[in-house]
PQR file with spaces between the fields and no chain letter, atoms N, CA, C, O and H, PARSE charges and radii, in Angstrom:
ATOM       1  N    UNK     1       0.861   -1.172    0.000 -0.4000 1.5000
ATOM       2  CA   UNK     1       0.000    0.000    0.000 -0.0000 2.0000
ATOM       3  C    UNK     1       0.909    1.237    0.000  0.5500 1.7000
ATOM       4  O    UNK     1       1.582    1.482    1.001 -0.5500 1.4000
ATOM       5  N    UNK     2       0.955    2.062   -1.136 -0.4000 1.5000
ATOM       6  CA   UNK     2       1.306    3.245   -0.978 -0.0000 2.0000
ATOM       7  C    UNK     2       1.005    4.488    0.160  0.5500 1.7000
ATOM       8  O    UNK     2       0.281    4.525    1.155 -0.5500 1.4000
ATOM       9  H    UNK     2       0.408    1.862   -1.949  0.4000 1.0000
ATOM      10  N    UNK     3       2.008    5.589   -0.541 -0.4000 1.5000
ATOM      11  CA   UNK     3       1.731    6.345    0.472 -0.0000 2.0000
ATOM      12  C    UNK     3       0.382    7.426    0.034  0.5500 1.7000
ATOM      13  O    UNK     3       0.153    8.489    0.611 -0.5500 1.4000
ATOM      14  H    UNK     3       2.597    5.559   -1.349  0.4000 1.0000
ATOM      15  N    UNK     4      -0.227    6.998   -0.840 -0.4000 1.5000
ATOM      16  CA   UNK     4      -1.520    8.146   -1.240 -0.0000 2.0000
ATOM      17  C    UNK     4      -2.468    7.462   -0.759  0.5500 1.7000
ATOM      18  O    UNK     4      -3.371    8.059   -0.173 -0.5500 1.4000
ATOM      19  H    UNK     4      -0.041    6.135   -1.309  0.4000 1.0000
ATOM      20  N    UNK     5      -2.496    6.295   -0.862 -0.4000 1.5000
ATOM      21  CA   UNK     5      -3.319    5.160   -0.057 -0.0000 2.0000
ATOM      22  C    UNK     5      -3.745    4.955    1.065  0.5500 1.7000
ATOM      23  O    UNK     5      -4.864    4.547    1.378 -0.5500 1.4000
ATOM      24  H    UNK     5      -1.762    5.810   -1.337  0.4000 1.0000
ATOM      25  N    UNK     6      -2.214    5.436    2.231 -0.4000 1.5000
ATOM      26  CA   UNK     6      -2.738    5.354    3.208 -0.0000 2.0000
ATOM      27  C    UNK     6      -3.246    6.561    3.751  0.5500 1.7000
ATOM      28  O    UNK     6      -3.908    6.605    4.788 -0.5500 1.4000
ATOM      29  H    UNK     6      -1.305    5.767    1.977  0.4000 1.0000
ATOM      30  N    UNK     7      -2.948    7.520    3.072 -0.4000 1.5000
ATOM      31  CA   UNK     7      -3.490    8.979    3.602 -0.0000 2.0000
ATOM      32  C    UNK     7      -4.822    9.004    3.339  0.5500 1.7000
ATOM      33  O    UNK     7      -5.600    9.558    4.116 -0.5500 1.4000
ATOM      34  H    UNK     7      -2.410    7.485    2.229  0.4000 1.0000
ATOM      35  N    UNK     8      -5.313    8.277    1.972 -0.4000 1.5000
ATOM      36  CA   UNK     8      -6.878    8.300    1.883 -0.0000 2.0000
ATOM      37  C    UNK     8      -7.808    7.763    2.607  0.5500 1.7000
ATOM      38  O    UNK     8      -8.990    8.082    2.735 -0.5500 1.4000
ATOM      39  H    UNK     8      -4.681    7.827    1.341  0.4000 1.0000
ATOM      40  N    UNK     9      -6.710    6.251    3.453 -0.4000 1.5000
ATOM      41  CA   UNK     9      -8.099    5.036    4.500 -0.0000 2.0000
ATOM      42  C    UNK     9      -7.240    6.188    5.884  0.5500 1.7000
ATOM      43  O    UNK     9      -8.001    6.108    6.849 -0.5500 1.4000
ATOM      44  H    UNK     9      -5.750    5.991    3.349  0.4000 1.0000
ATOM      45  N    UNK    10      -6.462    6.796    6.129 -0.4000 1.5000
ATOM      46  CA   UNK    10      -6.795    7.400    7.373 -0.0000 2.0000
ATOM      47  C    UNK    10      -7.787    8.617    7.676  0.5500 1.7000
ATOM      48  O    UNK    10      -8.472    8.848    8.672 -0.5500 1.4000
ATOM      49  H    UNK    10      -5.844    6.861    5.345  0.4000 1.0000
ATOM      50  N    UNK    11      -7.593    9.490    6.180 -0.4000 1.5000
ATOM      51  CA   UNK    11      -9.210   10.683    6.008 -0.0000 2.0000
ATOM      52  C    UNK    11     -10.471    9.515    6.194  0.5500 1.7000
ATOM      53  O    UNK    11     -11.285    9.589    7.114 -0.5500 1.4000
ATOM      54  H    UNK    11      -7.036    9.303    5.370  0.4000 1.0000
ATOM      55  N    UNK    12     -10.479    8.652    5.368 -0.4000 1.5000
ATOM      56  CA   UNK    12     -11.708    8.060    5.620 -0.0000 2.0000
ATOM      57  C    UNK    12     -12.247    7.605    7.411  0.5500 1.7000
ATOM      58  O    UNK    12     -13.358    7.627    7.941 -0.5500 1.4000
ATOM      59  H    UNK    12      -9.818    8.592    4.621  0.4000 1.0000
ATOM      60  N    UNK    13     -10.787    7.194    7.969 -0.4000 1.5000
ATOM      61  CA   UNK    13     -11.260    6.671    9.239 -0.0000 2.0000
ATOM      62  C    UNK    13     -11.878    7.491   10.343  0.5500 1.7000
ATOM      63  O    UNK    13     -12.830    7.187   11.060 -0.5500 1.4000
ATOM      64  H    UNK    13      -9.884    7.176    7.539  0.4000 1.0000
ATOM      65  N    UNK    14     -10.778    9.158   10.340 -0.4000 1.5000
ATOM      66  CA   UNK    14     -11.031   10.218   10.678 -0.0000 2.0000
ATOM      67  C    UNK    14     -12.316   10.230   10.189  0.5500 1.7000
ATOM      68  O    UNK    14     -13.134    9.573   10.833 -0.5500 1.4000
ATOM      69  H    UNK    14     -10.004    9.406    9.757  0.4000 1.0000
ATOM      70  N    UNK    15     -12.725   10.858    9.137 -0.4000 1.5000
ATOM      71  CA   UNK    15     -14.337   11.269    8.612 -0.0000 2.0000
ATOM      72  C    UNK    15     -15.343   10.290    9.574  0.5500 1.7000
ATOM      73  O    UNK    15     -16.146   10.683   10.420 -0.5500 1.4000
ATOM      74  H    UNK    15     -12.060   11.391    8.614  0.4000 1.0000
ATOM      75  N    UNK    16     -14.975    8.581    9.088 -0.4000 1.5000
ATOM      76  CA   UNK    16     -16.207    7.855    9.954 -0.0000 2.0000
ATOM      77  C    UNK    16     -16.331    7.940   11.233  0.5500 1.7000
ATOM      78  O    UNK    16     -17.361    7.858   11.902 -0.5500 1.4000
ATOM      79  H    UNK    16     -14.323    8.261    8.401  0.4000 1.0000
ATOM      80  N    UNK    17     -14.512    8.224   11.799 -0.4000 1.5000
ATOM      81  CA   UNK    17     -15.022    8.518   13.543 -0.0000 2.0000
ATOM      82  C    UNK    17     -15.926    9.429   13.900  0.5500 1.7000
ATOM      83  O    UNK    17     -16.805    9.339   14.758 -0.5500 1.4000
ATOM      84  H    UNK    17     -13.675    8.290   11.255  0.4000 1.0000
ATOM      85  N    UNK    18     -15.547   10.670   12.903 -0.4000 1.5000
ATOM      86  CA   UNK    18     -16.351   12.017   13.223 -0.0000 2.0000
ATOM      87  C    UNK    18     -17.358   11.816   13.617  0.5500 1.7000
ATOM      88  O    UNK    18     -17.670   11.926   14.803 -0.5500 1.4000
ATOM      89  H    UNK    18     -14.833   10.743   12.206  0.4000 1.0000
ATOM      90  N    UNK    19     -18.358   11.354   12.383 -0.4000 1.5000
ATOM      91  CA   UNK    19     -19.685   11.240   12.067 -0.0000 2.0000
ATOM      92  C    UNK    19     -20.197   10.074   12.927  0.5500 1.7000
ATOM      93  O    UNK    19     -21.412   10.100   12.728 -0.5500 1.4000
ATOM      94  H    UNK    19     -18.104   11.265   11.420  0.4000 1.0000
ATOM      95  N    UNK    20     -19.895    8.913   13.904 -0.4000 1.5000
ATOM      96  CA   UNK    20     -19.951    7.927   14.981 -0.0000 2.0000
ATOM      97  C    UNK    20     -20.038    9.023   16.000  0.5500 1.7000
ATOM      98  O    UNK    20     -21.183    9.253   16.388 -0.5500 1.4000
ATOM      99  H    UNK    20     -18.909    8.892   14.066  0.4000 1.0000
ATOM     100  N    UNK    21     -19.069    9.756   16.522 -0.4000 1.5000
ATOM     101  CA   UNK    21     -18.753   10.360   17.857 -0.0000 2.0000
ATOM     102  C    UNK    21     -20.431   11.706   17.328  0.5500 1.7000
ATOM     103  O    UNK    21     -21.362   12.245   17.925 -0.5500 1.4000
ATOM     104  H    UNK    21     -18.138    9.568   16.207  0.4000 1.0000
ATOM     105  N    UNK    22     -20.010   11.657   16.214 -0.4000 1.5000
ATOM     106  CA   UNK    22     -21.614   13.506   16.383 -0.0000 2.0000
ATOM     107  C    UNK    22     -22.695   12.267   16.598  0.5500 1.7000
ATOM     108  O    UNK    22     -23.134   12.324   17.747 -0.5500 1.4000
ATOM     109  H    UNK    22     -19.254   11.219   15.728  0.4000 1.0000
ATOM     110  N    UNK    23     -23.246   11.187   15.861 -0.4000 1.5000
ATOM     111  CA   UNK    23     -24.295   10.378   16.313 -0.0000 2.0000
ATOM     112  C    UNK    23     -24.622   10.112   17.676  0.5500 1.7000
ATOM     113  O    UNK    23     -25.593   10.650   18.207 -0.5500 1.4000
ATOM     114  H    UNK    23     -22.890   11.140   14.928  0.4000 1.0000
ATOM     115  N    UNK    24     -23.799    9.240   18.332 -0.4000 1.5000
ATOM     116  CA   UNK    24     -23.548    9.250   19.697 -0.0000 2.0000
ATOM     117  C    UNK    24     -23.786   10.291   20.661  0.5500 1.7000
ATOM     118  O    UNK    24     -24.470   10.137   21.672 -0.5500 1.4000
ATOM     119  H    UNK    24     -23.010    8.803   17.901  0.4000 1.0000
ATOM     120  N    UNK    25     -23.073   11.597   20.248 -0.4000 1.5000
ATOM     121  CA   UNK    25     -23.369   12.609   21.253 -0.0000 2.0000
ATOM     122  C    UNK    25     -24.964   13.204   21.459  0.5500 1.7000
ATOM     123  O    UNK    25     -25.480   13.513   22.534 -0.5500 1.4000
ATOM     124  H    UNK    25     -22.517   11.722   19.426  0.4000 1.0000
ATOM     125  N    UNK    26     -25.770   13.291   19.696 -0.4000 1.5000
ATOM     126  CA   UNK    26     -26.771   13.589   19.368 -0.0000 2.0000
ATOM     127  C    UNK    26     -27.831   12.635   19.768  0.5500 1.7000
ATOM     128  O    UNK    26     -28.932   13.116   19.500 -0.5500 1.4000
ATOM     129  H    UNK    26     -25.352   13.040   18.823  0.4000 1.0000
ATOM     130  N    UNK    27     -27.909   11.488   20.298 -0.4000 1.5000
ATOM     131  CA   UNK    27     -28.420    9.913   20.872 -0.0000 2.0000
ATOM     132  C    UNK    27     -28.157   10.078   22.078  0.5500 1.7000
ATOM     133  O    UNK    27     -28.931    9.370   22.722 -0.5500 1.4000
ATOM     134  H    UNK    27     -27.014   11.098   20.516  0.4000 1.0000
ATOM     135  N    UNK    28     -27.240   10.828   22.971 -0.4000 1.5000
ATOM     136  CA   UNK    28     -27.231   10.292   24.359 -0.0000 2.0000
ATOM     137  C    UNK    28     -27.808   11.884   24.812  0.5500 1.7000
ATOM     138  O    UNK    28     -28.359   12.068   25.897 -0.5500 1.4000
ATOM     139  H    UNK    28     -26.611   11.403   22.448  0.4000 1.0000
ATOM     140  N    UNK    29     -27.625   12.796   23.977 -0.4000 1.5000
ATOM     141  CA   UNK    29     -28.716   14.550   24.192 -0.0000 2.0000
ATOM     142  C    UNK    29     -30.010   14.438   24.214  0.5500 1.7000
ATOM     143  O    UNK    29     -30.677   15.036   25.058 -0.5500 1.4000
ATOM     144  H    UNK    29     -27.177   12.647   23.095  0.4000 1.0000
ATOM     145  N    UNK    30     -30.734   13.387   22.970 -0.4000 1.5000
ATOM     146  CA   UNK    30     -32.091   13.282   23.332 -0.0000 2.0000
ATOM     147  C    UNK    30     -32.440   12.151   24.234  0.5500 1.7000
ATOM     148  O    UNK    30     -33.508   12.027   24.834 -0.5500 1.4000
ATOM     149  H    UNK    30     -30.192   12.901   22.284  0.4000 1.0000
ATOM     150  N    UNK    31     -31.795   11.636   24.254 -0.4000 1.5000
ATOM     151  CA   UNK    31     -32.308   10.549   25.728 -0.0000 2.0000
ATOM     152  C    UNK    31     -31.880   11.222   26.939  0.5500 1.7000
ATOM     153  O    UNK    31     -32.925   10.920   27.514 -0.5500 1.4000
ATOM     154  H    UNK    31     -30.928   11.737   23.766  0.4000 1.0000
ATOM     155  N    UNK    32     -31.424   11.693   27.578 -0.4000 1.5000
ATOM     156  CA   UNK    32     -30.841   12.985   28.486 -0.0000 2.0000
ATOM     157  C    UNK    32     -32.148   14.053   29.193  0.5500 1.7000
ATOM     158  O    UNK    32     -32.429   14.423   30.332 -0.5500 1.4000
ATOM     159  H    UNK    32     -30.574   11.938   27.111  0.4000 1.0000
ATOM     160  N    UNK    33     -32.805   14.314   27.607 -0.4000 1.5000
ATOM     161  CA   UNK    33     -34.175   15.706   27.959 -0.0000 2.0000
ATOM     162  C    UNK    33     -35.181   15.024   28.167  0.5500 1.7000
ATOM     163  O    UNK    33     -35.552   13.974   27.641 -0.5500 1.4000
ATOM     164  H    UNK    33     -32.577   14.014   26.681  0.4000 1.0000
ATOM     165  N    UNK    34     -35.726   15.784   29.132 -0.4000 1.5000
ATOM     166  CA   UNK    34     -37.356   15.389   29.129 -0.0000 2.0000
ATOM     167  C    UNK    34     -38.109   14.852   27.750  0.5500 1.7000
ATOM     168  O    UNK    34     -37.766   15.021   26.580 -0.5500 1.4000
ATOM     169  H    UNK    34     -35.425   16.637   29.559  0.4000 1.0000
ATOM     170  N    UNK    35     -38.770   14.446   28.064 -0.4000 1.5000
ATOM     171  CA   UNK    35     -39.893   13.886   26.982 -0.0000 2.0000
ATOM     172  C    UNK    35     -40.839   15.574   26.404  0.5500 1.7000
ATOM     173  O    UNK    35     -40.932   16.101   25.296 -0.5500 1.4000
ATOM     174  H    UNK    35     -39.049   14.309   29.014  0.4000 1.0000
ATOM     175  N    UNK    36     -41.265   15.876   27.470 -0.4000 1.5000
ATOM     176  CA   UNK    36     -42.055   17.445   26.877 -0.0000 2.0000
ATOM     177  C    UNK    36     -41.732   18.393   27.314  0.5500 1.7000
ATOM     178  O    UNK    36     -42.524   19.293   27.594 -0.5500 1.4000
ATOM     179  H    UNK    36     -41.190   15.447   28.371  0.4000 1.0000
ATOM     180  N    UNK    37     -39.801   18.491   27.594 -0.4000 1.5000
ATOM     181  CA   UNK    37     -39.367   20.186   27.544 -0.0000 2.0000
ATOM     182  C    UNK    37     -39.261   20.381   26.031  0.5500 1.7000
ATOM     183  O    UNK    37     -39.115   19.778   24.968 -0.5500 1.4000
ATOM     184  H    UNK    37     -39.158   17.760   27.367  0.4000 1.0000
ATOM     185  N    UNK    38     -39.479   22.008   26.770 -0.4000 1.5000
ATOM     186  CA   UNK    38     -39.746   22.525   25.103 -0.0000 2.0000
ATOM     187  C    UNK    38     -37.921   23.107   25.215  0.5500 1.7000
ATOM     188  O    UNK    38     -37.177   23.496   26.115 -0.5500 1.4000
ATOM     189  H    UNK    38     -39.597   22.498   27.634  0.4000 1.0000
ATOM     190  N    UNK    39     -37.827   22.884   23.801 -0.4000 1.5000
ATOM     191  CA   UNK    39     -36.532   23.764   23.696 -0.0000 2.0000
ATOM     192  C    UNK    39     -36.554   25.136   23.120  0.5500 1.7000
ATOM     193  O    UNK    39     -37.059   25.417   22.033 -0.5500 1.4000
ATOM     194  H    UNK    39     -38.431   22.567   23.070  0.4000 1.0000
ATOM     195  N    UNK    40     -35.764   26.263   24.215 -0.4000 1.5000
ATOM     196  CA   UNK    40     -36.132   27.429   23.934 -0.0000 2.0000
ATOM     197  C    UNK    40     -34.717   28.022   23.952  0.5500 1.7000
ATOM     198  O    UNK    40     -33.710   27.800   24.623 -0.5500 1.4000
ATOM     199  H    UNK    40     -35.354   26.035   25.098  0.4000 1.0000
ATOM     200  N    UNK    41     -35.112   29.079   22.700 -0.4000 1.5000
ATOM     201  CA   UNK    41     -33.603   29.826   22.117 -0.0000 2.0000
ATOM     202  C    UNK    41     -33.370   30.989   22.445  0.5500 1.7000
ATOM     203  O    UNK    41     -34.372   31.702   22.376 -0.5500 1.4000
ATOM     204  H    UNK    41     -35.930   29.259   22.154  0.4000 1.0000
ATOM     205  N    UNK    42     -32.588   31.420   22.730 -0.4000 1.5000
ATOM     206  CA   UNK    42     -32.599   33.490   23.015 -0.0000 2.0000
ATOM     207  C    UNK    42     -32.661   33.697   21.952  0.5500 1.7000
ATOM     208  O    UNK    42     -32.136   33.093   21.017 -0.5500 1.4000
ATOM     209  H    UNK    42     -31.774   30.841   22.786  0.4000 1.0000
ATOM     210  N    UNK    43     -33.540   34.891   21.955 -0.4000 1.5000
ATOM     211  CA   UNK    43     -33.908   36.048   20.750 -0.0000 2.0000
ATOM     212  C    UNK    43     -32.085   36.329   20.100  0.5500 1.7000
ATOM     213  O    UNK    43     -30.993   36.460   20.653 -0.5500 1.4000
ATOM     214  H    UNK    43     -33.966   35.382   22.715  0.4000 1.0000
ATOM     215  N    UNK    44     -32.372   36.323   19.255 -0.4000 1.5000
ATOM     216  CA   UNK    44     -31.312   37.186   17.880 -0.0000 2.0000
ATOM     217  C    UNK    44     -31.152   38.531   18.905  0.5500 1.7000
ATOM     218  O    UNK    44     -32.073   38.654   19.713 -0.5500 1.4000
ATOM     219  H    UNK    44     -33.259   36.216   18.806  0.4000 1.0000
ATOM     220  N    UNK    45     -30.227   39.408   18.946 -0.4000 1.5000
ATOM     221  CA   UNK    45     -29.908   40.586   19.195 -0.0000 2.0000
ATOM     222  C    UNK    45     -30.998   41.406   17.716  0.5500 1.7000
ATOM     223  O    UNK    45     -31.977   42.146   17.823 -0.5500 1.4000
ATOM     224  H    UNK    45     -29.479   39.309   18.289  0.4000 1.0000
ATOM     225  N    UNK    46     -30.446   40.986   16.711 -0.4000 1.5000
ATOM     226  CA   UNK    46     -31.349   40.958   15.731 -0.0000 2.0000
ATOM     227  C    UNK    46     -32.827   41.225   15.310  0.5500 1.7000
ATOM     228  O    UNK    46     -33.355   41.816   14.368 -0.5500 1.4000
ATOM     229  H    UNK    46     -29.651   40.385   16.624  0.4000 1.0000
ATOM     230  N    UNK    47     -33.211   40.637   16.251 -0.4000 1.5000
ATOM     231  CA   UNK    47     -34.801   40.072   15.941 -0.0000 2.0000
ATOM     232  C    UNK    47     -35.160   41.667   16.910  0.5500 1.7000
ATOM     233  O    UNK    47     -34.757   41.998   18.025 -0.5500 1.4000
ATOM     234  H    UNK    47     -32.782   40.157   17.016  0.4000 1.0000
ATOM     235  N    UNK    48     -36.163   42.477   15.825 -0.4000 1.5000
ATOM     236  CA   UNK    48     -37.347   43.384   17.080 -0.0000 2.0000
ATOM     237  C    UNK    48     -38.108   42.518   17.763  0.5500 1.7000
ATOM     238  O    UNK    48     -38.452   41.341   17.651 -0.5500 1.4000
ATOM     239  H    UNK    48     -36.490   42.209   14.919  0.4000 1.0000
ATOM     240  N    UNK    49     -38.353   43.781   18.806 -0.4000 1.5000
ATOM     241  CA   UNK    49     -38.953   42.643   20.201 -0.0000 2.0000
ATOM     242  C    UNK    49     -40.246   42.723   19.852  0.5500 1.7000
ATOM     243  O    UNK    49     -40.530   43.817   19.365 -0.5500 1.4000
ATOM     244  H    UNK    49     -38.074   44.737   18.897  0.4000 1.0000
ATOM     245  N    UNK    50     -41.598   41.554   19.962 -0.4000 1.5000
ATOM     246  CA   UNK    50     -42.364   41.381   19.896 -0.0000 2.0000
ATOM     247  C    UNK    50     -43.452   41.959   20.763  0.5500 1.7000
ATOM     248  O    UNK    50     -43.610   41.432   21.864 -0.5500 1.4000
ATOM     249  H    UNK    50     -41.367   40.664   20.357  0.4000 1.0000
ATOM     250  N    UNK    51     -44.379   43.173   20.352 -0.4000 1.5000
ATOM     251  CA   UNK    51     -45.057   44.003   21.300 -0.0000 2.0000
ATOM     252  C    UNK    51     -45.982   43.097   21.908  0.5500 1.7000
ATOM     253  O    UNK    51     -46.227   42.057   21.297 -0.5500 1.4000
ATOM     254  H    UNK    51     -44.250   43.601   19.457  0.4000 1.0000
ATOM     255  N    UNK    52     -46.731   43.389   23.389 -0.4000 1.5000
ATOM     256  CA   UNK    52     -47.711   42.790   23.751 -0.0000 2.0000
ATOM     257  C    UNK    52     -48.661   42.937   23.163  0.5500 1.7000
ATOM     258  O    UNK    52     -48.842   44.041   22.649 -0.5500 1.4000
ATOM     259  H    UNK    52     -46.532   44.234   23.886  0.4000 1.0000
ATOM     260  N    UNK    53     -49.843   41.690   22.965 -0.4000 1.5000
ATOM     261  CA   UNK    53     -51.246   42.073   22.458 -0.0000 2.0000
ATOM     262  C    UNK    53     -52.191   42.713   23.266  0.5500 1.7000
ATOM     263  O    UNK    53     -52.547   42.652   24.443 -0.5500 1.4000
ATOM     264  H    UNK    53     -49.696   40.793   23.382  0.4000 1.0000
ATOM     265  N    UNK    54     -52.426   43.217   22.467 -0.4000 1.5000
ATOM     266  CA   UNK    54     -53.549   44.536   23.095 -0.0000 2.0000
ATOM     267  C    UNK    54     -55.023   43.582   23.936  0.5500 1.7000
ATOM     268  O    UNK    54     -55.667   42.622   23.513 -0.5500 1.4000
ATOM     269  H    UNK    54     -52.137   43.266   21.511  0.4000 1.0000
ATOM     270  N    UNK    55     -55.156   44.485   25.454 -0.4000 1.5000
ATOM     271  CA   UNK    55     -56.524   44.045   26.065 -0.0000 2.0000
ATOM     272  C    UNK    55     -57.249   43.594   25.071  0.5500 1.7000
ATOM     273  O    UNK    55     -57.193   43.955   23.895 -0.5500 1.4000
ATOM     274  H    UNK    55     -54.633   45.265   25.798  0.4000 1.0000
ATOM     275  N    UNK    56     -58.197   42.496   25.731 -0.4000 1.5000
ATOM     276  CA   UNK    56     -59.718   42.770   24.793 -0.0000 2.0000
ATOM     277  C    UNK    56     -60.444   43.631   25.450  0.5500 1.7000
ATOM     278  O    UNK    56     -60.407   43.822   26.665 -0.5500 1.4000
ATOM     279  H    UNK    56     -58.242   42.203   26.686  0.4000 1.0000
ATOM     280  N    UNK    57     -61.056   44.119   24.737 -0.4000 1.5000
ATOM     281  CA   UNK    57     -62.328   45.282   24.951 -0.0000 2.0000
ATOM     282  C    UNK    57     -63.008   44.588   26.167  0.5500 1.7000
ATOM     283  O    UNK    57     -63.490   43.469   25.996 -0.5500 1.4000
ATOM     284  H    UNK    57     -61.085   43.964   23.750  0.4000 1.0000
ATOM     285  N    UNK    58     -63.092   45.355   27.720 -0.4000 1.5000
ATOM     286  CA   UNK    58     -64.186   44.882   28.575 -0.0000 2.0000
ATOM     287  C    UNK    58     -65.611   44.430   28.135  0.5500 1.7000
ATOM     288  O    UNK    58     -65.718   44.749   26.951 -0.5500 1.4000
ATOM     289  H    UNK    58     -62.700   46.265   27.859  0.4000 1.0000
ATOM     290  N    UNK    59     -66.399   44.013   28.436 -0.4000 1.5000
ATOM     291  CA   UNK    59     -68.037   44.012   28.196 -0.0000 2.0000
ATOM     292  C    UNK    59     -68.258   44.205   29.455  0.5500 1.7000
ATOM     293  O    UNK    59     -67.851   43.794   30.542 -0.5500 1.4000
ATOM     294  H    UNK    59     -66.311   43.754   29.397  0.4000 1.0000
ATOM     295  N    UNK    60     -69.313   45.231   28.858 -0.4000 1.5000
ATOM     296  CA   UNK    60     -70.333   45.610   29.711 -0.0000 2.0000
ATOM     297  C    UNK    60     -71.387   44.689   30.086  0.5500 1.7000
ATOM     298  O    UNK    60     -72.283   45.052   30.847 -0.5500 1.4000
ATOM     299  H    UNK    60     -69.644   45.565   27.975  0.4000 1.0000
């Protein structure tokens, strides 16, 4: 086995560990959370802030 050869099955091994170790981490995160937390993000600095909705009209 050359030497272009082995540089290509060690990218490959690297690449498949990668993508094993992100599965794994992403598999042991949702087994980890609650069943019905909600997941919640901070606002964008970005984003305008969302005004409150207006009363409803009392009845008389």
């Amino acid at each position: 086995m050359n030497t272009s050869n082995k540089l290509l099955m060690g990218l490959l091994v690297t690449v498949l560990l990668f993508i094993t170790v992100m599965l794994v981490t992403v598999r042991v995160n949702v087994k980890e959370r609650e069943p019905n937390k909600e997941i919640v993000t901070p606002p964008s600095p970005d984003t305008p802030a969302v005004p409150d909705a207006p009363a409803p009209p009392a009845v008389e």
